[in-house]
One Martini backbone bead per residue (centre of mass of N, CA, C, O) as a GRO file, in nm:
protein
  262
    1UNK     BB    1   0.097   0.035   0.020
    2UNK     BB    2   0.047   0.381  -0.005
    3UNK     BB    3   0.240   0.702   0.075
    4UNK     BB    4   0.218   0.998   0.156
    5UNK     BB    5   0.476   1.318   0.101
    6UNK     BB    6   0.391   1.693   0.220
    7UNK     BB    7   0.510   1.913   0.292
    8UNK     BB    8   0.471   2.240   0.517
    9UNK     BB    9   0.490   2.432   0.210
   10UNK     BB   10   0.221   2.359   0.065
   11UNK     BB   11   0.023   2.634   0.092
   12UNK     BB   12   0.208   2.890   0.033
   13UNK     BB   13   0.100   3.014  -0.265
   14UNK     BB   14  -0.168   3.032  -0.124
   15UNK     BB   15  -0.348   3.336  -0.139
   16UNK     BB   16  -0.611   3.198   0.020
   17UNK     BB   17  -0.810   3.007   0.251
   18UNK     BB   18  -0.962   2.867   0.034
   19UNK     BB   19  -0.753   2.774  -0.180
   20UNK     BB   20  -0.628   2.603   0.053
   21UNK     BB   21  -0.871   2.400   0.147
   22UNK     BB   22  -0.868   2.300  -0.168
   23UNK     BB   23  -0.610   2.186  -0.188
   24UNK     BB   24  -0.663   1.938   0.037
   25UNK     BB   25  -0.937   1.831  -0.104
   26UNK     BB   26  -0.793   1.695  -0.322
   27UNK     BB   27  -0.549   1.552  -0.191
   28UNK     BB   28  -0.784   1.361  -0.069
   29UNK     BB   29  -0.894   1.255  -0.343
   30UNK     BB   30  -0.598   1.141  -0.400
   31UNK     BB   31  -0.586   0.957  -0.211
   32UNK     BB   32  -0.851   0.790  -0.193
   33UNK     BB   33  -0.829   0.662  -0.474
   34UNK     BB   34  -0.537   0.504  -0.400
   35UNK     BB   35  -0.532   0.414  -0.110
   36UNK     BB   36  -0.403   0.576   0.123
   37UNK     BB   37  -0.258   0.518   0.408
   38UNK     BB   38  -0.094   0.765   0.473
   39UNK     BB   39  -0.018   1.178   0.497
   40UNK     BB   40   0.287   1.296   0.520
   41UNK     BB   41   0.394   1.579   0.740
   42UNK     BB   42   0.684   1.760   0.650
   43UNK     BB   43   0.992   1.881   0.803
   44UNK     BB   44   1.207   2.220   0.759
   45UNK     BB   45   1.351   2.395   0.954
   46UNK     BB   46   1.078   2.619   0.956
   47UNK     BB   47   0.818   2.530   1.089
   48UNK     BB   48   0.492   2.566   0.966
   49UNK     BB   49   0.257   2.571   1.208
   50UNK     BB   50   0.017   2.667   1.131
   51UNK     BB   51  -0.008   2.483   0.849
   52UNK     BB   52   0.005   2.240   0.967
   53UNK     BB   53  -0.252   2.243   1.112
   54UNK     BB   54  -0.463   2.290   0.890
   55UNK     BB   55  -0.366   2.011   0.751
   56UNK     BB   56  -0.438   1.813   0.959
   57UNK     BB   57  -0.725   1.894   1.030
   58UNK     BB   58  -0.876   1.874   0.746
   59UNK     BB   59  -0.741   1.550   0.661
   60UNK     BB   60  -0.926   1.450   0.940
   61UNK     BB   61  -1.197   1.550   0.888
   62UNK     BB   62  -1.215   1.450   0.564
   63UNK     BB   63  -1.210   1.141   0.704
   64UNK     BB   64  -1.440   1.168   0.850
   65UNK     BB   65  -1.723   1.048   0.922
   66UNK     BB   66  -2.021   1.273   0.877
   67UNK     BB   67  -2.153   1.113   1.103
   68UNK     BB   68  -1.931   1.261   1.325
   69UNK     BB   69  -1.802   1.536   1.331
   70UNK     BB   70  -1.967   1.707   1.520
   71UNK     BB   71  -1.825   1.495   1.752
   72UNK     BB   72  -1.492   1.551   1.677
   73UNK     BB   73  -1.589   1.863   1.620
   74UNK     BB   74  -1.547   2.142   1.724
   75UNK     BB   75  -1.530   2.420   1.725
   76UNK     BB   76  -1.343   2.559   1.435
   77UNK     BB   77  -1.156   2.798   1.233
   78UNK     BB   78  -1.035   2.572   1.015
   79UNK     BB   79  -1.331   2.486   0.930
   80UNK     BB   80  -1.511   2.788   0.818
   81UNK     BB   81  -1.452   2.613   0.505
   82UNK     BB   82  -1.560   2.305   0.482
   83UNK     BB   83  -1.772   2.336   0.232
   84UNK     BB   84  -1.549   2.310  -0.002
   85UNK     BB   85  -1.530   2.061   0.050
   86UNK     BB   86  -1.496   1.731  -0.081
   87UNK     BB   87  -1.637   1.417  -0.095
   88UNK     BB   88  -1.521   1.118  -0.061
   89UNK     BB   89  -1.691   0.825  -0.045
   90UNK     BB   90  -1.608   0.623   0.115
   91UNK     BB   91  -1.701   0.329   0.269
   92UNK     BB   92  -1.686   0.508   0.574
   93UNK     BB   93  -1.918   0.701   0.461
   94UNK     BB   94  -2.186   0.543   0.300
   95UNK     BB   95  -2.407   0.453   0.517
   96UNK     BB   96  -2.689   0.348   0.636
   97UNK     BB   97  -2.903   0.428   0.870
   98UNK     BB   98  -2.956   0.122   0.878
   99UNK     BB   99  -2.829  -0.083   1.050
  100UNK     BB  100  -2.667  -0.436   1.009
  101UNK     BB  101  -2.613  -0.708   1.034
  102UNK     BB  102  -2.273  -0.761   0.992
  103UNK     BB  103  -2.169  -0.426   1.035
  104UNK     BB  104  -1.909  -0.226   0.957
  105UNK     BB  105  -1.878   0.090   1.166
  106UNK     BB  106  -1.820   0.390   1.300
  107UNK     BB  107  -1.765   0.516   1.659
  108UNK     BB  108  -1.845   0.727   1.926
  109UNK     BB  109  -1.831   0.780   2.283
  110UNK     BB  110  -2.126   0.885   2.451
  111UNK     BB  111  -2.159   0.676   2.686
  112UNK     BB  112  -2.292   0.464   3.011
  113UNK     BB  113  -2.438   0.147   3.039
  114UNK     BB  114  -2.281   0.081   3.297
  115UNK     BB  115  -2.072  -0.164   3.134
  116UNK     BB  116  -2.114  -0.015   2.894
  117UNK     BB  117  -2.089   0.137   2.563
  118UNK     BB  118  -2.199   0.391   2.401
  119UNK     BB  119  -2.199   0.414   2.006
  120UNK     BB  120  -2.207   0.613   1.794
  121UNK     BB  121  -2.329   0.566   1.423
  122UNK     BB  122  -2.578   0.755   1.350
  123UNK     BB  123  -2.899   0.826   1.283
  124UNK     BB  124  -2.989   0.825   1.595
  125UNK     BB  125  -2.738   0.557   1.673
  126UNK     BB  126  -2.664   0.264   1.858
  127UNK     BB  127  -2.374   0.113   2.016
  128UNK     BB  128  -2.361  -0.171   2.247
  129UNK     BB  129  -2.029  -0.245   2.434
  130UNK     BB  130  -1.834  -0.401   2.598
  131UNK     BB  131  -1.716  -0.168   2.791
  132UNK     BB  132  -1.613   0.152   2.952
  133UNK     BB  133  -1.518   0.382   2.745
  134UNK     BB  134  -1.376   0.667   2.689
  135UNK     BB  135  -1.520   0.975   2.619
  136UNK     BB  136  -1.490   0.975   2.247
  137UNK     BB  137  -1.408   0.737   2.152
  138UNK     BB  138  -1.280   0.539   1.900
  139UNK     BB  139  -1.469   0.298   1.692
  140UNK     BB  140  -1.495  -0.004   1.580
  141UNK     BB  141  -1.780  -0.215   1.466
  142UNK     BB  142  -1.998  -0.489   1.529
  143UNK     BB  143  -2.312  -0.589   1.438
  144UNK     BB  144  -2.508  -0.834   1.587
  145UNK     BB  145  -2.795  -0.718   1.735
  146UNK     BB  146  -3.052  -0.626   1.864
  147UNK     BB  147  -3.156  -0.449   2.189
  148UNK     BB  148  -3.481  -0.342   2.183
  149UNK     BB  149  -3.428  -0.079   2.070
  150UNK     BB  150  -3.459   0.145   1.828
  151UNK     BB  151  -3.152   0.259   1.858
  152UNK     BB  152  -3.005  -0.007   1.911
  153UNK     BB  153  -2.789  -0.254   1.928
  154UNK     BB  154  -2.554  -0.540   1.956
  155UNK     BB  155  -2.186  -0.525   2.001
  156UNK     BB  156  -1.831  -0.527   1.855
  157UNK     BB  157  -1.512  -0.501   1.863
  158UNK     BB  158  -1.328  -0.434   1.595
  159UNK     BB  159  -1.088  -0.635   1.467
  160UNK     BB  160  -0.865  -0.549   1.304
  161UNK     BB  161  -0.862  -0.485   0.953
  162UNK     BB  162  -1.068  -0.310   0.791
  163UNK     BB  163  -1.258  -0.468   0.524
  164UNK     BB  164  -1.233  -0.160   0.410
  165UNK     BB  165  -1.162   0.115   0.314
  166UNK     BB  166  -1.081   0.360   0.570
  167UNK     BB  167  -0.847   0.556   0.480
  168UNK     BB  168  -0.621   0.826   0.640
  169UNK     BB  169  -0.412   0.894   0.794
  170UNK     BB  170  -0.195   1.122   1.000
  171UNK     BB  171   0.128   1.278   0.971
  172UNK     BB  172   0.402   1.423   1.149
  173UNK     BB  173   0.747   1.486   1.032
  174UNK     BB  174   1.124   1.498   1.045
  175UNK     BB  175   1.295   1.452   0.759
  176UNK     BB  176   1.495   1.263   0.948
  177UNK     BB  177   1.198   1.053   1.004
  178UNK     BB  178   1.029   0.997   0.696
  179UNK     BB  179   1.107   0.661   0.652
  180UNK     BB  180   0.999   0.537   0.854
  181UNK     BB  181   0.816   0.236   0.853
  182UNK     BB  182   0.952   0.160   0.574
  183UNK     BB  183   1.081  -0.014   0.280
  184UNK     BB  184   0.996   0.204   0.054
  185UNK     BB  185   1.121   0.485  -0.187
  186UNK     BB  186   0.975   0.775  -0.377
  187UNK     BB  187   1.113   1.002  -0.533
  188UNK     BB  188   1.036   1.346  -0.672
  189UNK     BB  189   1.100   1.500  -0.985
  190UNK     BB  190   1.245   1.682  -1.219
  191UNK     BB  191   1.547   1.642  -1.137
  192UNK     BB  192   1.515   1.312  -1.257
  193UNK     BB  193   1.464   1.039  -1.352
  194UNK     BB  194   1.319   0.881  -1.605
  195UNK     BB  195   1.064   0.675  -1.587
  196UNK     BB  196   1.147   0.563  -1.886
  197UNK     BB  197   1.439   0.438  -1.710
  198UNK     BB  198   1.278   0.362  -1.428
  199UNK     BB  199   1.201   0.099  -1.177
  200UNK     BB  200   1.044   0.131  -0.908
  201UNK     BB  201   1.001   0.062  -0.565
  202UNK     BB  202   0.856  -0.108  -0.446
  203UNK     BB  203   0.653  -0.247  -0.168
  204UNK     BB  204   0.489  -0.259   0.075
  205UNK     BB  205   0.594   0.012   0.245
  206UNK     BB  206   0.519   0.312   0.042
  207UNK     BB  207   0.704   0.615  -0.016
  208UNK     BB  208   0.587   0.922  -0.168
  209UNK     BB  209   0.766   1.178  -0.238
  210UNK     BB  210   0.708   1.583  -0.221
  211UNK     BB  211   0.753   1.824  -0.325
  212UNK     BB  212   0.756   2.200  -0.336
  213UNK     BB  213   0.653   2.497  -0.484
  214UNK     BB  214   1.007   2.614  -0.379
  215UNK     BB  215   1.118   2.303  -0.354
  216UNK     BB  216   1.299   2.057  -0.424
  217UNK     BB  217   1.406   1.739  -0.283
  218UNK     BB  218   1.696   1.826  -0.335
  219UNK     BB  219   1.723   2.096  -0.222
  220UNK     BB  220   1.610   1.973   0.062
  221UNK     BB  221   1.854   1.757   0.120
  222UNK     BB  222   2.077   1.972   0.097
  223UNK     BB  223   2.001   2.189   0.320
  224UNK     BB  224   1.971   1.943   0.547
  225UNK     BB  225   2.200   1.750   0.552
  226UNK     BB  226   2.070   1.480   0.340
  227UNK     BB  227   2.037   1.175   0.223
  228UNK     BB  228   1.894   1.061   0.026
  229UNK     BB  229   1.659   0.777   0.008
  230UNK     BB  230   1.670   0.801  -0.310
  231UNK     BB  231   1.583   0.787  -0.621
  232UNK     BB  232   1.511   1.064  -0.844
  233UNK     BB  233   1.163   1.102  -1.030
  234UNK     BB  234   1.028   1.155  -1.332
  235UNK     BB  235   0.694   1.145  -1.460
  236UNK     BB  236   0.712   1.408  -1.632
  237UNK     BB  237   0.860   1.424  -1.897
  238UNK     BB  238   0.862   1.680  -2.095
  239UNK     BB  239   0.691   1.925  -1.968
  240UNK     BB  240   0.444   2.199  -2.049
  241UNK     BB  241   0.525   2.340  -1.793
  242UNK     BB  242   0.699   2.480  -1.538
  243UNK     BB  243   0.474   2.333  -1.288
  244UNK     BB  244   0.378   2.118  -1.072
  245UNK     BB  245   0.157   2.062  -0.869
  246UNK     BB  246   0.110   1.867  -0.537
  247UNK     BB  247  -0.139   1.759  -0.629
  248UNK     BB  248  -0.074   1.680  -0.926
  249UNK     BB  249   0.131   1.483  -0.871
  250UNK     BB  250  -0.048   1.294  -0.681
  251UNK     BB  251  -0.152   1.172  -0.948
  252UNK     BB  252   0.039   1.125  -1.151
  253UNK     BB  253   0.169   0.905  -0.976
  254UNK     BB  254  -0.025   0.697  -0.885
  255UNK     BB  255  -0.117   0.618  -1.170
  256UNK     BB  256   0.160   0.500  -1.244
  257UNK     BB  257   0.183   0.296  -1.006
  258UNK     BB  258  -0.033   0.133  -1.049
  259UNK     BB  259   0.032   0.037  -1.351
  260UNK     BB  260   0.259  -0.116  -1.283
  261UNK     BB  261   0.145  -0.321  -1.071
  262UNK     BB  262  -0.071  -0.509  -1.274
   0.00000   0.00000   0.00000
């Protein structure tokens, strides 16, 4: 499975902050689309904790299924252009109102009947799970017969990988630590070679990392007295604009990878 990293300094060229919101939403169309693992905010240099906090907090947001959202967040004014973002439309956020035996999907801990933790589940209902969790906490569930009440069901926690794509992490890394826990790295850019001259190298889990608006991978790594983790490669030989957009990066190199991969 893929995961991408982009640049602390990823919406420095947005002109305003409505543009901001546009790009992370892209962003995260193209990471769910093509079933990303985690999407990783790195730094370096001077870290841009605004745009960090920012782009953290939305696409944490955007991938959160829309009925937890009220709950999992309360008001915030990064998120006062929330209505921008497009639906991601993953399987964990597209569930029917009415939960089903043997349906797995997302809920927070909304209070505690006895030794029970009721877990909001959307629809104004309730999944009903032994143990007394703390409120808040997010968990998966599988559901597994009605409850006696119309709003409740009797369910258990659901253990191991969720059955089908339920979108990505998000975690945030400087740059000396950003390549950890992974198996194989894919540097892009455009002063790589040619990917028609290369075989990146996938592994289990790959990490595909993307320079920023002002400065290339390579560029990055050398002011930053780090060699860099592998080859880099450009996806997009002799292009017709001047730079690419790294939204627009992140479809076309995904796209790569996956025909590569079939």
């Amino acid at each position: 499975m893929f995961s991408i990293a982009i640049p602390h300094d990823f919406l420095l060229e947005a002109p305003d902050e409505a543009s901001k919101i546009r790009k992370l939403g892209y962003l995260a169309r193209a990471a769910a689309i093509f079933k990303t693992e985690t999407v990783v905010i790195y730094y370096y240099g001077a870290p841009l904790r605004e745009e960090i906090d920012l782009a953290k907090t939305v696409l944490e947001y955007l991938v959160t299924p829309p009925y937890l959202r009220k709950k999992v967040f309360k008001l915030d004014r990064r998120l006062r252009l929330a209505g921008l973002l497009p639906p991601l439309k993953i399987p964990s956020h597209t569930v029917p109102p009415e939960p089903a035996v043997g349906e797995v999907r997302e809920g927070v801990v909304e209070r505690w009947d006895g030794y029970y933790s009721l877990v909001y589940i959307g629809a104004g209902k309730y999944a009903k799970v032994p143990k007394p969790y703390p409120i808040g906490t997010r968990l998966i569930v599988k559901i597994e017969a009605p409850a006696g009440r119309p709003d409740t069901y009797r369910a258990s926690v659901y253990r191991g990988p969720p059955p089908t794509y339920w979108g990505f992490k998000v975690e945030v890394k400087p740059l000396e630590r950003l390549v950890e826990g992974f198996d194989s790295v894919i540097l892009t850019g455009k002063e790589g070679r040619s990917i028609c001259e290369v075989k990146p190298k996938v592994g289990k889990r790959t990490l595909v990392v993307f320079g920023g608006p002002r400065k290339g991978l390579d560029e990055i790594y050398r002011e930053a007295g780090i060699e860099p983790p592998g080859e880099l490669v450009n996806f997009v030989p002799n292009q017709g604009v001047e730079s690419i957009r790294t939204e627009e990066a992140v479809f076309i190199v995904l796209s790569v990878l996956r025909f590569l991969r079939c």
